[in-house]
N, C-alpha and C positions, 0 to 999 in steps of 0.2 A: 641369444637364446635365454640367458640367464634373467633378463631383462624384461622377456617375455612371460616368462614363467610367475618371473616375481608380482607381475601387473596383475595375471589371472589368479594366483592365489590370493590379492588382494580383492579382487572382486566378488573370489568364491567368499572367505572368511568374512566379505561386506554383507553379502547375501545371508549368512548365517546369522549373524550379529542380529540381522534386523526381522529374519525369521524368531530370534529367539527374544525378544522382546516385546515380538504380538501375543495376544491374547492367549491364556492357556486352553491347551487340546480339549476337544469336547468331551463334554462330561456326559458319562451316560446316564440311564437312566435305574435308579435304585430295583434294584428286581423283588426287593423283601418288602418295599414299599407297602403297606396294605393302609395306607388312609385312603376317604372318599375320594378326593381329588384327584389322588392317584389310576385309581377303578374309574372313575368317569373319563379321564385321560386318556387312561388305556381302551376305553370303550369307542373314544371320539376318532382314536389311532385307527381300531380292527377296521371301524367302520371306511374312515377313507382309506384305508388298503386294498378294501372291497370293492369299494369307486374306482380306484385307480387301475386295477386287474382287471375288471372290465372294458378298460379304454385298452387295453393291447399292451399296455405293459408289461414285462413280465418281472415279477416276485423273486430275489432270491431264494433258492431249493435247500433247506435245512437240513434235509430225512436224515442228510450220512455227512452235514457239516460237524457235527461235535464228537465224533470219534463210539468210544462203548461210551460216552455220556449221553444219559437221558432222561427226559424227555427234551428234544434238541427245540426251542423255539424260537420264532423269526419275530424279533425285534425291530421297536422306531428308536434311533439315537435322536434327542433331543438336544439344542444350540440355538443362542442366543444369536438375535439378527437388530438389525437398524430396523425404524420403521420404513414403509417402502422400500424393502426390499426384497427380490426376486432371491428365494434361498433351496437348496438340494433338502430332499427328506433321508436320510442313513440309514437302514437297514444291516441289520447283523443276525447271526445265530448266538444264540445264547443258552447255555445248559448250566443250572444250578447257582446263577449269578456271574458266571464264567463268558466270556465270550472269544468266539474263536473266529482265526481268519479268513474270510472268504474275498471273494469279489467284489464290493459294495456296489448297490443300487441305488441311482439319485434318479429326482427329479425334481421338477420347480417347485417352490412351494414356500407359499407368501406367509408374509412375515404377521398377518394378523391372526392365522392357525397357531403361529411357535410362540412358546412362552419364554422367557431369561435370553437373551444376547450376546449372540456372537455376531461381528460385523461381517461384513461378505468378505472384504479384503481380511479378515482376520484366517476366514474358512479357505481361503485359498491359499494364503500360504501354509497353513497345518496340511493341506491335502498336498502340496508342492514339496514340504521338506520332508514328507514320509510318515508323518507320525498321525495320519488317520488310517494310514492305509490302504492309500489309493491314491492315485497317480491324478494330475489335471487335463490329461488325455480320457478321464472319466466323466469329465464335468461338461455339460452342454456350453455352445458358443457363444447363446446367446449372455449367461449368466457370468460365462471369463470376460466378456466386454462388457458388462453392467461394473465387475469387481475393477478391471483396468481404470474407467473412468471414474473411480470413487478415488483411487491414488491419485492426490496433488504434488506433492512433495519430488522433486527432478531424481534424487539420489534413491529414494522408493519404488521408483519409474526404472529408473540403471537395475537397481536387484531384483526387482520380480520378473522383466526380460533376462535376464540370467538363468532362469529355471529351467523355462523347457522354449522348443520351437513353436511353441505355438504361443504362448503367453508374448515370445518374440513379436512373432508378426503380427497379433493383437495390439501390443503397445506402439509398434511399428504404424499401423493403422488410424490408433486412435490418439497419438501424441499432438498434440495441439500445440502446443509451445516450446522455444530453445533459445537459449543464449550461449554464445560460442565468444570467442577468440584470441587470443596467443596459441592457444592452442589448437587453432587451425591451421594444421599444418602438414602436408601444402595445402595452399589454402583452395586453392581447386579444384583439387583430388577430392577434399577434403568435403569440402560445401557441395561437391554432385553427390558423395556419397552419404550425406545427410539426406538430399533431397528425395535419393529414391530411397533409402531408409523409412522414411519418414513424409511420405507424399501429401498429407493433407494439413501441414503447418499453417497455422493460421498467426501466431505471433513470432516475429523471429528478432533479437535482440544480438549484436555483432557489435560489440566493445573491446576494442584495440588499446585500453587503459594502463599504461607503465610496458607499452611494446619499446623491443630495441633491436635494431637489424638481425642480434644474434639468432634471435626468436623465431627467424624463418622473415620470408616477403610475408606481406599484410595483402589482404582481399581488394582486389582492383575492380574493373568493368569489368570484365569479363566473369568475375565472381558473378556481378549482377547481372550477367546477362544468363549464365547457369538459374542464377537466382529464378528471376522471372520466365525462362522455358519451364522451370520444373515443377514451382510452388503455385499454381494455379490457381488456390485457396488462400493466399497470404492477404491481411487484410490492416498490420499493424507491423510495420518494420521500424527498427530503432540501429541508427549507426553511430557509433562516437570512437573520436579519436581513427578515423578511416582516412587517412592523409593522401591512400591512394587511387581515391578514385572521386571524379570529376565528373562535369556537365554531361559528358557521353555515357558514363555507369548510367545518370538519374535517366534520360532518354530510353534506354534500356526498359528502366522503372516502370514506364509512362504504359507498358503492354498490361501490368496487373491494372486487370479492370475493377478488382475488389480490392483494392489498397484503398482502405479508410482512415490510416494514421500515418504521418511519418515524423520520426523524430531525429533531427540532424544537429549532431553536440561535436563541436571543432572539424568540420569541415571544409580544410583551409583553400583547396583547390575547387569548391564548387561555386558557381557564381550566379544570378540572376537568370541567363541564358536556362540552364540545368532546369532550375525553380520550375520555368515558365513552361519548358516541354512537359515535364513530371507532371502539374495543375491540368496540364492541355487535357494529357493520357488519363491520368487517372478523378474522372469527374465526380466520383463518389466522396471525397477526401473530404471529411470533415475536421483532422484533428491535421497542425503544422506546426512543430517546433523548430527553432532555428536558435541554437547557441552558438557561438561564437563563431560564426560562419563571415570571416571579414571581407570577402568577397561580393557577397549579397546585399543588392542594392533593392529598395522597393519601387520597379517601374511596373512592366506589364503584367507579373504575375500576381501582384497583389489585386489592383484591378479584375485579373479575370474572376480571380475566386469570389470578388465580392459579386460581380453577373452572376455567377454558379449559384450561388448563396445558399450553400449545403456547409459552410465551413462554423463548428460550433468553439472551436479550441482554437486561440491562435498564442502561443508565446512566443517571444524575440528577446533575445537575452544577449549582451553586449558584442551586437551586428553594426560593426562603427557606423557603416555606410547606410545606414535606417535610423532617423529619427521620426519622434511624436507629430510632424508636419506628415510624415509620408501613410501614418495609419487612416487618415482619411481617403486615402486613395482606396479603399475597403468599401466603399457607398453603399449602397443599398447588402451589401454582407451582416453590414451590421445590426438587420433584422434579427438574426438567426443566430448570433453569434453569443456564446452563453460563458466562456470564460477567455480573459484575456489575461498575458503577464508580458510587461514591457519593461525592460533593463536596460537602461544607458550604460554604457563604459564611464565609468567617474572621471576618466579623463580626459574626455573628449564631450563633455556637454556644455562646457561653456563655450570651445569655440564653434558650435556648429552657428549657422548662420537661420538666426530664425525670422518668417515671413509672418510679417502680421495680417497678411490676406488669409490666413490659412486657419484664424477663428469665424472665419464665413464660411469656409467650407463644412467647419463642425456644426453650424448653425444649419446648414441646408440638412443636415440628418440627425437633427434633433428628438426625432420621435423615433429616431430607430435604434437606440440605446438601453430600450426598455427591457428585453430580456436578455442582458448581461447582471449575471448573477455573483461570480465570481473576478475580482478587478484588482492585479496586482503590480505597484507601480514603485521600482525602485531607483535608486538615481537619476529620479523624474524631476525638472522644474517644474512646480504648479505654482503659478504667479497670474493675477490679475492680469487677462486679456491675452493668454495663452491656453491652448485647445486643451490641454488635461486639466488644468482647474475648468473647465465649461463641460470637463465630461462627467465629474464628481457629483454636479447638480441635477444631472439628468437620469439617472440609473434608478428605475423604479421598483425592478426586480432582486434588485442587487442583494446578496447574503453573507458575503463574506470579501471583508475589504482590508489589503496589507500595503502597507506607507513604508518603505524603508529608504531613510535615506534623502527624502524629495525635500527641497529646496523651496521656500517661499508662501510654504501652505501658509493660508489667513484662518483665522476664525469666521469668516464670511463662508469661503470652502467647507467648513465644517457643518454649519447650521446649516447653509444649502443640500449640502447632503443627506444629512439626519431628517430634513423636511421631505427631501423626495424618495430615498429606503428606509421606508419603513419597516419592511422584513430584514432587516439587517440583524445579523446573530453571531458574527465573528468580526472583531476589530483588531489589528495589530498594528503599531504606530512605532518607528524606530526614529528619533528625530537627532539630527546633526545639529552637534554643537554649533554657536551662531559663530564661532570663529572659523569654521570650516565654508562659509558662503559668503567671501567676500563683493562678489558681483551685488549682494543686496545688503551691505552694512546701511544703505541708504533708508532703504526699509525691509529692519530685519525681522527675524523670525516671529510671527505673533501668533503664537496657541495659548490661547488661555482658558480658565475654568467656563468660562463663555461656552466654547464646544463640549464639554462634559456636558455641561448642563441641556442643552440643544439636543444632546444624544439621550442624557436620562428622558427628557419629555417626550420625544417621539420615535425613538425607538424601545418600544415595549420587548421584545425579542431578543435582546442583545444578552448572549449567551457568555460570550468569552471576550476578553478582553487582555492586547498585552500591551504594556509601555517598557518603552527602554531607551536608552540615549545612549547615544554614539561614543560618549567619553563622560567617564564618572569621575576625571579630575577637573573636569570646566564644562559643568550641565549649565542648561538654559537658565537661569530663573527667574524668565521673564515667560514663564511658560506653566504646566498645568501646576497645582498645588494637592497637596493629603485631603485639602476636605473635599477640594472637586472630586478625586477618586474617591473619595467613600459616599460623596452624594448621587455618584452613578452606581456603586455596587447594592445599596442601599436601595433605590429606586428599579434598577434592572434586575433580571433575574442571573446575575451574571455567577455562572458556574465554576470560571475556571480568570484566574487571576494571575497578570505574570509583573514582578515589578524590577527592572533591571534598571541597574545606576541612578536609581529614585534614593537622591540624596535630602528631598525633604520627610519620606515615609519613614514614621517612628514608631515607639512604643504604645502612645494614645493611637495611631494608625491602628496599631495589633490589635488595641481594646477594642476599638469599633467594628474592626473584622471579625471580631468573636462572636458576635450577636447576628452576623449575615444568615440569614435563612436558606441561600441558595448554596452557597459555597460550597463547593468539594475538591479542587482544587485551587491549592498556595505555590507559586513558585518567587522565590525572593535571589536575587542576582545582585550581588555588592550594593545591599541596602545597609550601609552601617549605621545606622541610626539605632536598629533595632537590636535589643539585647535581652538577657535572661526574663528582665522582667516583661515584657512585650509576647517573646514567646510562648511563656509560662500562662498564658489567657490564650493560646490557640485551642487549649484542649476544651475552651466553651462552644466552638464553635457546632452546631450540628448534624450539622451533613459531612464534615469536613474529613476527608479520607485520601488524600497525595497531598506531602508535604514535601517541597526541595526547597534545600540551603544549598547556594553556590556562593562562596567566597566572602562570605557574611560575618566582618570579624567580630562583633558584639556577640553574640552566642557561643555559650559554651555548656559544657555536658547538664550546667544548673538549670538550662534553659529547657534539656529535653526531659529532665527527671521527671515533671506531674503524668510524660505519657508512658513510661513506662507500667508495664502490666495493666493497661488501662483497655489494651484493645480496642482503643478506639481508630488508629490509621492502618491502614492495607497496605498503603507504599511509603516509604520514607527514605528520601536518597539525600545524601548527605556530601560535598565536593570541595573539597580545597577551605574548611573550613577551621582553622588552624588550633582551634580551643577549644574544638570539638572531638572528643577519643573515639576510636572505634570502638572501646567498652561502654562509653554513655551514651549510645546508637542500640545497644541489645535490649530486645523486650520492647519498643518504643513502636515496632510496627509488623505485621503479617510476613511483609516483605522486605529487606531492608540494602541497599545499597551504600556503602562508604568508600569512598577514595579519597586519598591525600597528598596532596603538590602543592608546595610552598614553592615553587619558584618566579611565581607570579606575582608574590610580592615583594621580589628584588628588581 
């Protein structure tokens, strides 16, 4: 009981908290007012009161509202609204400047009559916590569902149903999205009484993240089969860490005909079978994640989705039993398909056994790669005569392309690409040290300023750009150089810069990033080269407004002195930079983040 008690006083006092933080209560309107704009105001008022009591509504009755005060007059309270918004008009009695309580009259009343703002959700809670003086049992249905749907925020959503029953069953109606679980529990009880709670879910998110027996059973089939009788609208379901439910839950699945996403993050019991019924059921599926689903093999359901060819999102993230030979089984899918991300397990890609028949199959759907936009490929071999280096070349739509990790990329790869995205505007390249790909000491890693260059010439677009290497005490350098990167920031219009364990970028680097015209963001990650005097020339730079230092031991507080009180940066986050005070961080930017952990360099 005690237990009880403590929960809803914590709800009420949540309730209050965040009533008492919106907007202050509407202001009225000055009665001693006598400028022009006032009188025409008040003229524009009489006038639609006059409109409005002709339509059947009826006027608050003032005769005997203010007591022996007189002359008692019926006022409009004036409140600030959003634009497009559906807002109440307030009526009150007012004698002498005074105003006294009655009954209030609303009605709709658009936000291009009301002058200064108040938000809808701001007028709903002042009318909900008492202090307009009238209850939300006052307020038309239609306008408590306009204020519900403006609340995004889950915990804003929790307190404004705490008000009254109807605001209840309004949010109850109009809730659209939930994420649940540990604290589903039981989880049965639990998730039927979500669904009638909440009957028109259209996102539902059920993360089983740090569960342990003690916690209660975790959500099985039979959850999902509650799931799918109740949620008829569901169209974007996400499960991770669901240990307990398998091929017969996703079967289940297969009834929601409007399931357009699914996202499956360690699902250790579900396997291919599950996949394939799920694809069968639900024909609409455009979006399929598959994280660590070790079970999941690519036979017939990959295949079907590529017939369906509705499928626009496809990621696989370290699914042992799926390699880069089996994404071709996708055929004619890959018309349609607009973002991909394919993650090997790093320990398992050198022994899978690769088929050299299976760059003929990439060749047969050559022309069908075109509107793949987004292409992310990590612990990927791309090597001469292998299907992901023959995919690189052919992506004409492509926008945004991340390298982490991938083994064998050429400078050949790189030009080929740059030639065929040309809208390419985001580039991220994380490259393993060559002592980490022993399979190709034979012929090792070859990126050179070759592919900068290829990229400054025909990618005009290229927006952002990151580098970084896998280990800053044994980098490539037999790989890109400072002036290839400054010949492509220089050349592209490139916005945002990241340079992590670039042991050859120095202080001449900083000069010539001073004079970038595009640059607005700097991020520098154990660049030690660089030091006071390198960054003491950022403050030339002109657009330049996010700077981060992570682990940058050459910089110290001499470095940030020129920007203090300078006002020239908005953000400046400062991490593990050991020469750097958290006093020579103040004044240096709008917004300023600092933390500090040495223990990274023992």
């Amino acid at each position: 009981m005690k237990k009880s008690t403590a929960s809803w006083s914590v709800c009420f006092l949540g309730a209050l908290l965040l009533l008492s933080t919106m907007c202050e209560a509407l202001r009225p309107i000055d009665a001693t007012a006598g400028t022009k704009d006032s009188g025409n105001r008040r003229k524009e008022d009489d006038d639609l009161m006059s409109k409005e009591s002709t339509g059947g509504s009826s006027l608050p009755d003032c005769s005997h509202a203010c007591g022996p005060c007189s002359p008692c007059k019926r006022v409009m309270v004036s409140f600030k609204c959003t634009v497009a918004e559906s807002c109440p008009i307030v009526y009150r009695c007012m004698c002498k400047g005074k105003y006294y309580h009655i009954k209030l009259w609303l009605q709709p009343y658009h936000f291009s009559t009301i002058h200064g703002g108040y938000t809808a959700s701001s007028l709903l809670l002042r009318a909900s916590s008492g202090t307009m003086g009238f209850l939300t049992e006052d307020l038309p249905e239609e306008l408590l569902v306009n204020i519900v749907r403006r609340i995004d925020q889950t915990a804003d959503r929790n307190s404004i149903s705490l008000v009254s029953k109807r605001l209840y069953a309004i949010d109850g109606e109009q809730r659209d999205f939930l994420r649940v679980g540990c604290g589903l529990h039981p989880a049965i009880e639990a998730l039927t009484s979500l669904c009638i709670r909440f009957p028109n879910i259209k996102k539902l998110e059920i993360v089983y993240s740090g569960w342990m027996s003690n916690l209660g059973k975790q959500l099985d089939n039979q959850g999902l089969f509650v799931l799918s009788s109740n949620c008829h609208s569901l169209t974007e379901l996400t499960l991770s860490f669901c240990s307990f439910i398998n091929d017969s839950g996703l079967a289940y699945l297969s009834s929601c005909r409007n399931l357009r996403s699914l996202k499956l993050n360690f699902a250790p019991a579900i396997s291919s079978n599950g996949i394939l019924s799920l694809v069968v059921g639900c024909k609409n599926l455009s979006a399929l994640h598959l994280i660590r689903c070790m079970k999941v093999s690519s036979v017939e359901w990959l295949e079907y989705l590529g017939k369906l060819g509705k499928l626009e999102d496809l990621s696989i993230k370290n699914c042992r039993a799926i390699s880069e030979h089996d994404l071709t089984k996708l055929g004619p899918g890959w018309n349609n398909l607009k973002r991909l991300e394919f993650e090997m397990d790093a320990y398992y890609r050198y022994p899978k056994i690769y088929d050299s028949s299976s760059v003929e199959k990439w060749l047969m759907h050559q022309g069908s790669y075109k509107n793949l936009r987004d292409l992310s490929l990590v612990n990927c071999i791309i090597a001469p005569g292998r299907g992901l280096s023959y995919l690189l070349g052919r992506c004409e739509a492509l926008e945004r392309l991340h390298l982490d990790m991938c083994i064998a990329v050429e400078d050949t790869d790189m030009i080929a690409l740059s030639q065929k995205s040309r809208n390419l505007t985001s580039m991220s390249i994380r490259l393993p040290s060559q002592f980490l790909a022993p399979v190709f000491l034979s012929s090792p890693l070859r990126l050179t300023d070759e592919s900068l260059k290829a990229l400054a010439i025909n990618c005009s677009m290229l927006e952002v750009f990151e580098l970084s290497f896998s280990d800053g005490e044994f980098p490539s350098f037999n790989c890109f150089s400072q002036s290839g990167i400054l010949a492509l920031v220089q050349t592209c219009p490139i916005r945002v810069l990241v340079l992590d364990s670039a042991c050859f970028f120095n202080d001449s680097g900083m000069e010539a990033l001073s004079s970038s015209p595009y640059l607005q963001t700097l991020k520098l990650i154990k660049c030690q080269e660089v030091t006071d005097k390198g960054m003491q020339l950022i403050q030339r730079c002109p657009l330049l407004t996010d700077l981060n230092l992570r682990k940058c031991l050459g910089v110290t507080d001499s470095g940030l002195k020129p920007l203090i009180g300078l006002r020239k940066l908005k953000y400046l986050k400062v991490e593990d930079c050991p020469q750097i005070s958290e006093k020579g961080v103040q004044g240096t930017a709008m917004f300023i983040s600092y933390k500090q952990e040495s223990s990274w360099l023992y």
